[in-house]
NUGUMI-416397 format. One line per 3 residues: number of its first residue (from 1); their letters; for each residue x, y, z of N, C-alpha, C, O, CB. Coordinates in steps of 0.05 Angstrom, whole numbers, padded with zeros to 5 digits. Glycine has a CB too. Example, Ala and Ser with C-alpha at 12.3 -4.5 7.8 and 13.67 -1.06 7.14 Angstrom:
REM NUGUMI-416397
1> AS> 00264/-00114/00156/00246/-00090/00156/00264/-00066/00156/00285/-00066/00169/00226/-00089/00181 ~ 00257/-00045/00142/00273/-00021/00143/00258/00001/00157/00268/00023/00161/00282/-00012/00114;
REM end
This chain:
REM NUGUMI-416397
1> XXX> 00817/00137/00718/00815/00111/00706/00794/00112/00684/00773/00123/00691/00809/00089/00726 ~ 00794/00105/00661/00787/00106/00637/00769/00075/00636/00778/00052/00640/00814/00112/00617 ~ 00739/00083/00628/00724/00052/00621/00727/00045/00594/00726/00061/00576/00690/00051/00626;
4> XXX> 00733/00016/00589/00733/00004/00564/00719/00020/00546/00709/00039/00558/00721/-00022/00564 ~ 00715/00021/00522/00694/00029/00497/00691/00006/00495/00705/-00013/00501/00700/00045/00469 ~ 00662/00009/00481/00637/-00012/00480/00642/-00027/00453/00641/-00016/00431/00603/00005/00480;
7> XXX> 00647/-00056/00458/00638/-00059/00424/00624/-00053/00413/00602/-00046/00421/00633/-00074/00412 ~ 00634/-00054/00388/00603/-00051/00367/00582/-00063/00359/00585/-00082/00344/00604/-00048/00346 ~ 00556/-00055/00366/00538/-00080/00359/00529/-00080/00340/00528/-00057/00331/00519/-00085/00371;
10> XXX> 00520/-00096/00324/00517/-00109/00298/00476/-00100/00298/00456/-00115/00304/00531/-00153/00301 ~ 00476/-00077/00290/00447/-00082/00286/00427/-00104/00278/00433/-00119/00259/00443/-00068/00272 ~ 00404/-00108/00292/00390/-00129/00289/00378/-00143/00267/00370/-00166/00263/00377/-00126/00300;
13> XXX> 00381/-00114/00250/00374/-00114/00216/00390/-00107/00201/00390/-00083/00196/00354/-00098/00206 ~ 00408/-00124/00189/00424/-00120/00165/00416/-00102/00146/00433/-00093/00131/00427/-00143/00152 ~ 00391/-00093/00144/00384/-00068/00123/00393/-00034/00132/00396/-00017/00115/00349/-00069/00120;
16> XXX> 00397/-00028/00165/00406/-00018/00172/00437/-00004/00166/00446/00017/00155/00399/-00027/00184 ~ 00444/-00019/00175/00475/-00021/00162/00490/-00013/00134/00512/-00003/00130/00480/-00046/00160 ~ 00464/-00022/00113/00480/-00020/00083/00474/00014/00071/00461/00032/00083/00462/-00048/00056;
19> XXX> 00483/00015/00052/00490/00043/00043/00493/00038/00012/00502/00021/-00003/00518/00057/00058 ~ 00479/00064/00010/00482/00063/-00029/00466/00048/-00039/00447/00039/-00026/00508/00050/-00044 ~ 00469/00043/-00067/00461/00028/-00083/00459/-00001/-00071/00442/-00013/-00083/00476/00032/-00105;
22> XXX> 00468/-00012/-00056/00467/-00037/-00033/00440/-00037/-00022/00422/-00053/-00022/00488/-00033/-00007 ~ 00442/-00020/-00014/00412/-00014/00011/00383/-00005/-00007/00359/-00006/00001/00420/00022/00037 ~ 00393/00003/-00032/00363/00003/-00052/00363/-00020/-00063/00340/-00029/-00065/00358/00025/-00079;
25> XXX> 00382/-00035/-00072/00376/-00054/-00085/00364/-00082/-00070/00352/-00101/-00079/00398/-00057/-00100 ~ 00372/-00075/-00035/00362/-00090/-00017/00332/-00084/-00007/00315/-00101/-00001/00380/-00089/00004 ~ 00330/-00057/-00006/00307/-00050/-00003/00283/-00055/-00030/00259/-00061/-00027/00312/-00022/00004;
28> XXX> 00294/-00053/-00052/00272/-00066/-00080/00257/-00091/-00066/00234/-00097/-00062/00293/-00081/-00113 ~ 00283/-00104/-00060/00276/-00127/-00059/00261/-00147/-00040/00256/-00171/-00046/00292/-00133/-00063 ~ 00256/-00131/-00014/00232/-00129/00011/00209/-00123/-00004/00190/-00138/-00005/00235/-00104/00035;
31> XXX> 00212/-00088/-00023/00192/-00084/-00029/00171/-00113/-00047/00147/-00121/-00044/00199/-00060/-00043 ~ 00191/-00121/-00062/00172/-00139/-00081/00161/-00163/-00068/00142/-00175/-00077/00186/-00148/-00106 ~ 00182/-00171/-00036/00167/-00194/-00028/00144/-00182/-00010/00131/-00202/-00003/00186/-00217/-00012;
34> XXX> 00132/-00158/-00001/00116/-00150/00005/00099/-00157/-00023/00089/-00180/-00025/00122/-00124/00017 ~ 00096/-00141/-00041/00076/-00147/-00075/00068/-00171/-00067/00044/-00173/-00062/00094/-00151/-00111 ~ 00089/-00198/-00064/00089/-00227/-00065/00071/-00226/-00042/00048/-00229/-00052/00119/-00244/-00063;
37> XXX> 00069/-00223/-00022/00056/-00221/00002/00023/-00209/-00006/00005/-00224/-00001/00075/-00201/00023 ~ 00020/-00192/-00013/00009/-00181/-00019/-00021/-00204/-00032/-00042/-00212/-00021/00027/-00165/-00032 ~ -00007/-00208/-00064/-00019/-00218/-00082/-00024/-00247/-00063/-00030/-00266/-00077/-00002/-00217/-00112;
40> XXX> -00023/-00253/-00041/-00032/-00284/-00030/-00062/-00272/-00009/-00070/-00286/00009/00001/-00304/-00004 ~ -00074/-00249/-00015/-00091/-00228/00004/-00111/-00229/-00023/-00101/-00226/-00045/-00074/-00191/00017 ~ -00137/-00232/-00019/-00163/-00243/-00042/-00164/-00215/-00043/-00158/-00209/-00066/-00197/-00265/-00033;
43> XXX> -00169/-00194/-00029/-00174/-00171/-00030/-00152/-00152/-00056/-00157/-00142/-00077/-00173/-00163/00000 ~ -00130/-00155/-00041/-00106/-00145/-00047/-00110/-00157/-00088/-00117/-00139/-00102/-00077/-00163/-00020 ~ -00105/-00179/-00100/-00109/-00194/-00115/-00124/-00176/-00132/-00115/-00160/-00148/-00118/-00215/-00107;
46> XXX> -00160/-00184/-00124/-00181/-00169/-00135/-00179/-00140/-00150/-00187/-00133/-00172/-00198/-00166/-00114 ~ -00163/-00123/-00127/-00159/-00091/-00134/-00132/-00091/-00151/-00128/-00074/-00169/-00156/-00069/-00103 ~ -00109/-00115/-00144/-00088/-00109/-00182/-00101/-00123/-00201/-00089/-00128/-00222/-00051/-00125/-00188;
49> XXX> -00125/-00131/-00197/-00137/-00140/-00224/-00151/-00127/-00239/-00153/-00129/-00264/-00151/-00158/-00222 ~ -00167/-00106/-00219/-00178/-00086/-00230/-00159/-00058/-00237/-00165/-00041/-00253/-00199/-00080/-00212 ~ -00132/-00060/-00221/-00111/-00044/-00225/-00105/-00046/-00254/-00099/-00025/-00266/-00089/-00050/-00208;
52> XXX> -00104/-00071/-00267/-00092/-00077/-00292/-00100/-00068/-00310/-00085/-00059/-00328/-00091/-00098/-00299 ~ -00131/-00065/-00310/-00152/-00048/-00330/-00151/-00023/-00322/-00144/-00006/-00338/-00183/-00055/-00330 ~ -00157/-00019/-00301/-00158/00013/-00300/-00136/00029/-00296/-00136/00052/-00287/-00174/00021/-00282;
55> XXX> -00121/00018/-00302/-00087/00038/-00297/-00089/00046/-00339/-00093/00070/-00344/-00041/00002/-00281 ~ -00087/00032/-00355/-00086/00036/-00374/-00113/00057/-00395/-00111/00072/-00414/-00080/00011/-00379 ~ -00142/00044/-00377/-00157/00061/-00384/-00155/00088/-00371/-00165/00108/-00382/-00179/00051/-00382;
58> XXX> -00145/00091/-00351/-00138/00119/-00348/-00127/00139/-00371/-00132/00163/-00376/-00118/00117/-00329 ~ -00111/00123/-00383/-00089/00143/-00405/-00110/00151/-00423/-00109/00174/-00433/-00059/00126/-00426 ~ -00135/00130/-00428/-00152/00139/-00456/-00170/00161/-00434/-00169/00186/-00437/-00177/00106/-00479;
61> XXX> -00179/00153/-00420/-00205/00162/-00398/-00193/00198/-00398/-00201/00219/-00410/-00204/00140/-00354 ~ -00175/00194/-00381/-00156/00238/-00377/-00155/00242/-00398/-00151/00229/-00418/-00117/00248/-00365 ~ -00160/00266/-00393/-00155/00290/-00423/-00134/00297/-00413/-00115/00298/-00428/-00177/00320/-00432;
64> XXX> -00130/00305/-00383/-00095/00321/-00386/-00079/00301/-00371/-00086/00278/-00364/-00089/00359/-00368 ~ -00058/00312/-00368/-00042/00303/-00346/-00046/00295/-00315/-00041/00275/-00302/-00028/00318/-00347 ~ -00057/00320/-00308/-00068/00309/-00281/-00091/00299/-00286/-00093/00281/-00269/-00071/00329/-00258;
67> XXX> -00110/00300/-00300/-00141/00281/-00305/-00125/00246/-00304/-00137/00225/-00302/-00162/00291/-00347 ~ -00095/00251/-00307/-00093/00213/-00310/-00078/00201/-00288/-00077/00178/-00280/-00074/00201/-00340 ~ -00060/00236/-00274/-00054/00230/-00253/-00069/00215/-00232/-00063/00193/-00222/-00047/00250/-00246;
70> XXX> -00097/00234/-00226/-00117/00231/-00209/-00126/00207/-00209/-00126/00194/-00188/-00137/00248/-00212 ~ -00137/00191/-00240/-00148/00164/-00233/-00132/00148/-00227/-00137/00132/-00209/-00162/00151/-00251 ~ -00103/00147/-00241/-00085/00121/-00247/-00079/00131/-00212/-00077/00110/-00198/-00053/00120/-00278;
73> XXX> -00077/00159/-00195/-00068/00157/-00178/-00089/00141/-00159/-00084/00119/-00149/-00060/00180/-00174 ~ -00110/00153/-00154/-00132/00138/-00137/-00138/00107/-00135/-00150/00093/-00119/-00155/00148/-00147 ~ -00121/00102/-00161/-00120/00071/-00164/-00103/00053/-00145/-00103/00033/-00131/-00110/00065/-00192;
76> XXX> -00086/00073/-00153/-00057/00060/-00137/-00065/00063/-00098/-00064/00045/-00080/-00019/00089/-00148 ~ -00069/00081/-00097/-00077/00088/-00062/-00094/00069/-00057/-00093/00057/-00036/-00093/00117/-00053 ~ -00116/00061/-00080/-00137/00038/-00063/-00113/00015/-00053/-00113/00004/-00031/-00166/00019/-00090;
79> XXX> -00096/00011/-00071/-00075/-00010/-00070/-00055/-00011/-00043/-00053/-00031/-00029/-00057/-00006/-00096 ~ -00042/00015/-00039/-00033/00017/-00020/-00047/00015/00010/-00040/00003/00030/-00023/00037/-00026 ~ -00070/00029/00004/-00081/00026/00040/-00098/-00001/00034/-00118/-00005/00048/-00107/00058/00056;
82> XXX> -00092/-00021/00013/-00101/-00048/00025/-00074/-00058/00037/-00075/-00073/00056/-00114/-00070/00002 ~ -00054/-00052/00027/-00027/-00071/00036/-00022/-00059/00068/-00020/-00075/00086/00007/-00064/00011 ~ -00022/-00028/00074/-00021/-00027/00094/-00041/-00039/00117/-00036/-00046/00140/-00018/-00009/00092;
85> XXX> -00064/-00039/00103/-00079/-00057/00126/-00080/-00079/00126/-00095/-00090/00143/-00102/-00054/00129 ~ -00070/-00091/00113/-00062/-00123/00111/-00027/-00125/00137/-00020/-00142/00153/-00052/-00133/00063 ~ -00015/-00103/00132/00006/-00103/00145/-00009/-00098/00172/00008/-00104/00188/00029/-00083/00136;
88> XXX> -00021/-00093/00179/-00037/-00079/00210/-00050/-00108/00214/-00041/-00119/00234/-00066/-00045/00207 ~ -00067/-00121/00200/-00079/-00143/00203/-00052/-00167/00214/-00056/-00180/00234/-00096/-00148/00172 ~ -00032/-00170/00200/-00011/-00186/00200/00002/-00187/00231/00005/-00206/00246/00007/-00177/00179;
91> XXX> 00011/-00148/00232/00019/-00158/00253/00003/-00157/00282/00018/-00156/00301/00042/-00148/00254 ~ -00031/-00158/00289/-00029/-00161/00306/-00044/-00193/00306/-00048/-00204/00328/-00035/-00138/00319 ~ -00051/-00205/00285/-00051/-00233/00294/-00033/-00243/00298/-00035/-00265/00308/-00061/-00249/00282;
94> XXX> -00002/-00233/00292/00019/-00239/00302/00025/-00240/00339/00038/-00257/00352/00033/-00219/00289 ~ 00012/-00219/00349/00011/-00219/00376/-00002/-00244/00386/00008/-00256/00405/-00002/-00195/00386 ~ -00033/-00254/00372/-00039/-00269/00390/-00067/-00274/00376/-00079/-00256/00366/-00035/-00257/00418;
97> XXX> -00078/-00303/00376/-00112/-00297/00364/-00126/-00291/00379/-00145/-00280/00367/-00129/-00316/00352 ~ -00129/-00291/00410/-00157/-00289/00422/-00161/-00260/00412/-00143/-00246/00401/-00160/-00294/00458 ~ -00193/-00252/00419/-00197/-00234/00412/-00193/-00209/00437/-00198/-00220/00459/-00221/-00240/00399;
100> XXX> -00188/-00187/00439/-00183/-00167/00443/-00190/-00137/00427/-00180/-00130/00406/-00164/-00174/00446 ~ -00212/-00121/00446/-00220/-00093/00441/-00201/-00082/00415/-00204/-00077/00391/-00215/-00075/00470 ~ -00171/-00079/00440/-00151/-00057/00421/-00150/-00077/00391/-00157/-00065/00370/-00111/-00050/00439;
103> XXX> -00143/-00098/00389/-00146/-00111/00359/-00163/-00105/00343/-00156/-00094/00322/-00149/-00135/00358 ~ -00194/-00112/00351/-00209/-00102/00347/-00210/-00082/00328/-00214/-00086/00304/-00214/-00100/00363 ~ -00205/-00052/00343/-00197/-00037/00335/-00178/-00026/00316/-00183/-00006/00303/-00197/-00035/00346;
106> XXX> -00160/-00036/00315/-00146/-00027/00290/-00142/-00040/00274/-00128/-00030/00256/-00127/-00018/00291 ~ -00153/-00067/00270/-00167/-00082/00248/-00188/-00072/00229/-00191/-00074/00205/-00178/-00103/00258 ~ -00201/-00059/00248/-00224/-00044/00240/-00217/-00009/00231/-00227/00002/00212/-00245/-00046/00266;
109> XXX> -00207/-00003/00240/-00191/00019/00225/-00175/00021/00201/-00173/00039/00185/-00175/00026/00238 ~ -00165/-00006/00203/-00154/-00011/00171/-00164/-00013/00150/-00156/-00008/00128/-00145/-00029/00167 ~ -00191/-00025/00162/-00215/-00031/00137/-00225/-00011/00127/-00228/-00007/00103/-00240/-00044/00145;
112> XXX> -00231/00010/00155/-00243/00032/00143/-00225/00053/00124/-00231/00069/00105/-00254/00046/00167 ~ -00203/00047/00135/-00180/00072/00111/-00190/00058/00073/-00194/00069/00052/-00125/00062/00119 ~ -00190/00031/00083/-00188/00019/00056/-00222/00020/00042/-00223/00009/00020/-00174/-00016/00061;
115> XXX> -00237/00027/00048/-00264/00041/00048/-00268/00066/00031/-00280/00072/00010/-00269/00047/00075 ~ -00248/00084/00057/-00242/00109/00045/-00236/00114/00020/-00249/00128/00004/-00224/00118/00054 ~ -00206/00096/00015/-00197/00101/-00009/-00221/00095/-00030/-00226/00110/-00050/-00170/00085/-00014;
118> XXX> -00235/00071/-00024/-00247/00059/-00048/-00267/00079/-00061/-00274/00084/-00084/-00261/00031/-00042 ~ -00274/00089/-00034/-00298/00121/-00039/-00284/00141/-00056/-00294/00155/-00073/-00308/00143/-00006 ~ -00255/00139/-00046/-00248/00167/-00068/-00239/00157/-00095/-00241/00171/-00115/-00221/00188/-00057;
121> XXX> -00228/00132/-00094/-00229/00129/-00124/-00249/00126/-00138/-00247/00134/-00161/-00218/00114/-00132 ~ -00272/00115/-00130/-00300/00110/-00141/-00315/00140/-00145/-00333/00147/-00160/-00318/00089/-00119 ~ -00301/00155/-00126/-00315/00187/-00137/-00306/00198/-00158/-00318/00204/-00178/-00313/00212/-00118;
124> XXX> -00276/00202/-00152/-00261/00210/-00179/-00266/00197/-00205/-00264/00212/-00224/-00232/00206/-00176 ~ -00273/00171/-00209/-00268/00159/-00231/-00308/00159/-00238/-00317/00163/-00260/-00247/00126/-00226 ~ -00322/00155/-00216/-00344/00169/-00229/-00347/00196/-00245/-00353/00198/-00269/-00358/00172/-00211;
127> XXX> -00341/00216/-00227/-00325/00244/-00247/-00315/00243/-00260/-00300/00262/-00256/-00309/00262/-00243 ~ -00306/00233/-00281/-00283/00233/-00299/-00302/00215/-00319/-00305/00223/-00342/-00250/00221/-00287 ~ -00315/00191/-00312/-00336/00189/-00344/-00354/00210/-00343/-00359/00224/-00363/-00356/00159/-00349;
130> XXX> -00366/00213/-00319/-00392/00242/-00321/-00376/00260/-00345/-00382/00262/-00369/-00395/00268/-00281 ~ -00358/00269/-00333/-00345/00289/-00361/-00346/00286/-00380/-00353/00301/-00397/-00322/00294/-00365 ~ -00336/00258/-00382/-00328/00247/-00416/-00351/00238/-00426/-00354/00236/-00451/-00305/00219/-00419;
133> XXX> -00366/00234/-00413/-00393/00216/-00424/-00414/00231/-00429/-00425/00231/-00451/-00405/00195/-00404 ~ -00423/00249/-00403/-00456/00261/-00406/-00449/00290/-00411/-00465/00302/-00425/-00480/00258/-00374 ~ -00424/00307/-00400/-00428/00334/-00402/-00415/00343/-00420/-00422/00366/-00425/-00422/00347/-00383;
136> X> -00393/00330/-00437/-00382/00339/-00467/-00354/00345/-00470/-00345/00352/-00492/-00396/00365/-00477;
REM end
């Protein structure tokens, strides 16, 4: 005796499902309401403001290619590990406000990545006027 086959279930996320040019053009479009998300974060805000200037002074600042990679890149990473820790922040006040250790914790881990980055772009881009400025 042979058991039924299972219907099909309808994944829980319609983004799953799509394919092709469907599924990027769906996926853009998360991405940018994340940006939108984003830009409502004072932090997040502050660093594309300073993104705005220093993405372009990069091009004058590098002498080569990777000299513009490095800043315009270091720029962008401060950017990214704020959104990700804004995404870490999001979802665990999502769980719940009282306070809790493990929250705690990776609230605070988020901060510190976003720390990190700020140290390495602030090193790199210190290096890069040192060059241009005092050593020739």
């Amino acid at each position: 005796m042979s058991l039924p086959s299972p219907e099909p279930v309808a994944p829980a996320n319609p983004q799953k499902a799509r394919t092709g040019l469907n599924r990027i053009w769906h996926a853009a479009g998360y991405s940018l309401e994340g940006l939108r998300a984003g830009w409502g974060e004072k932090a997040f805000r502050q660093e594309a403001i300073a993104a705005a200037v220093m993405l372009p002074v990069s091009l004058w600042l590098g002498r080569s290619w990777v000299e513009v990679a490095l800043l315009a890149g270091s720029v962008l990473i401060v950017m990214m590990v704020e959104l990700l820790n804004t995404g870490i922040e999001t979802a665990i006040d999502r769980i719940g406000p009282e306070w809790h250790d493990l929250s705690k914790r990776a609230k605070d881990m988020g901060s510190a990545a976003v720390l990190l980055a700020l140290l390495l772009c602030s090193g790199i881009w210190a290096a890069a006027l040192f060059q241009r400025f005092f050593h020739g």
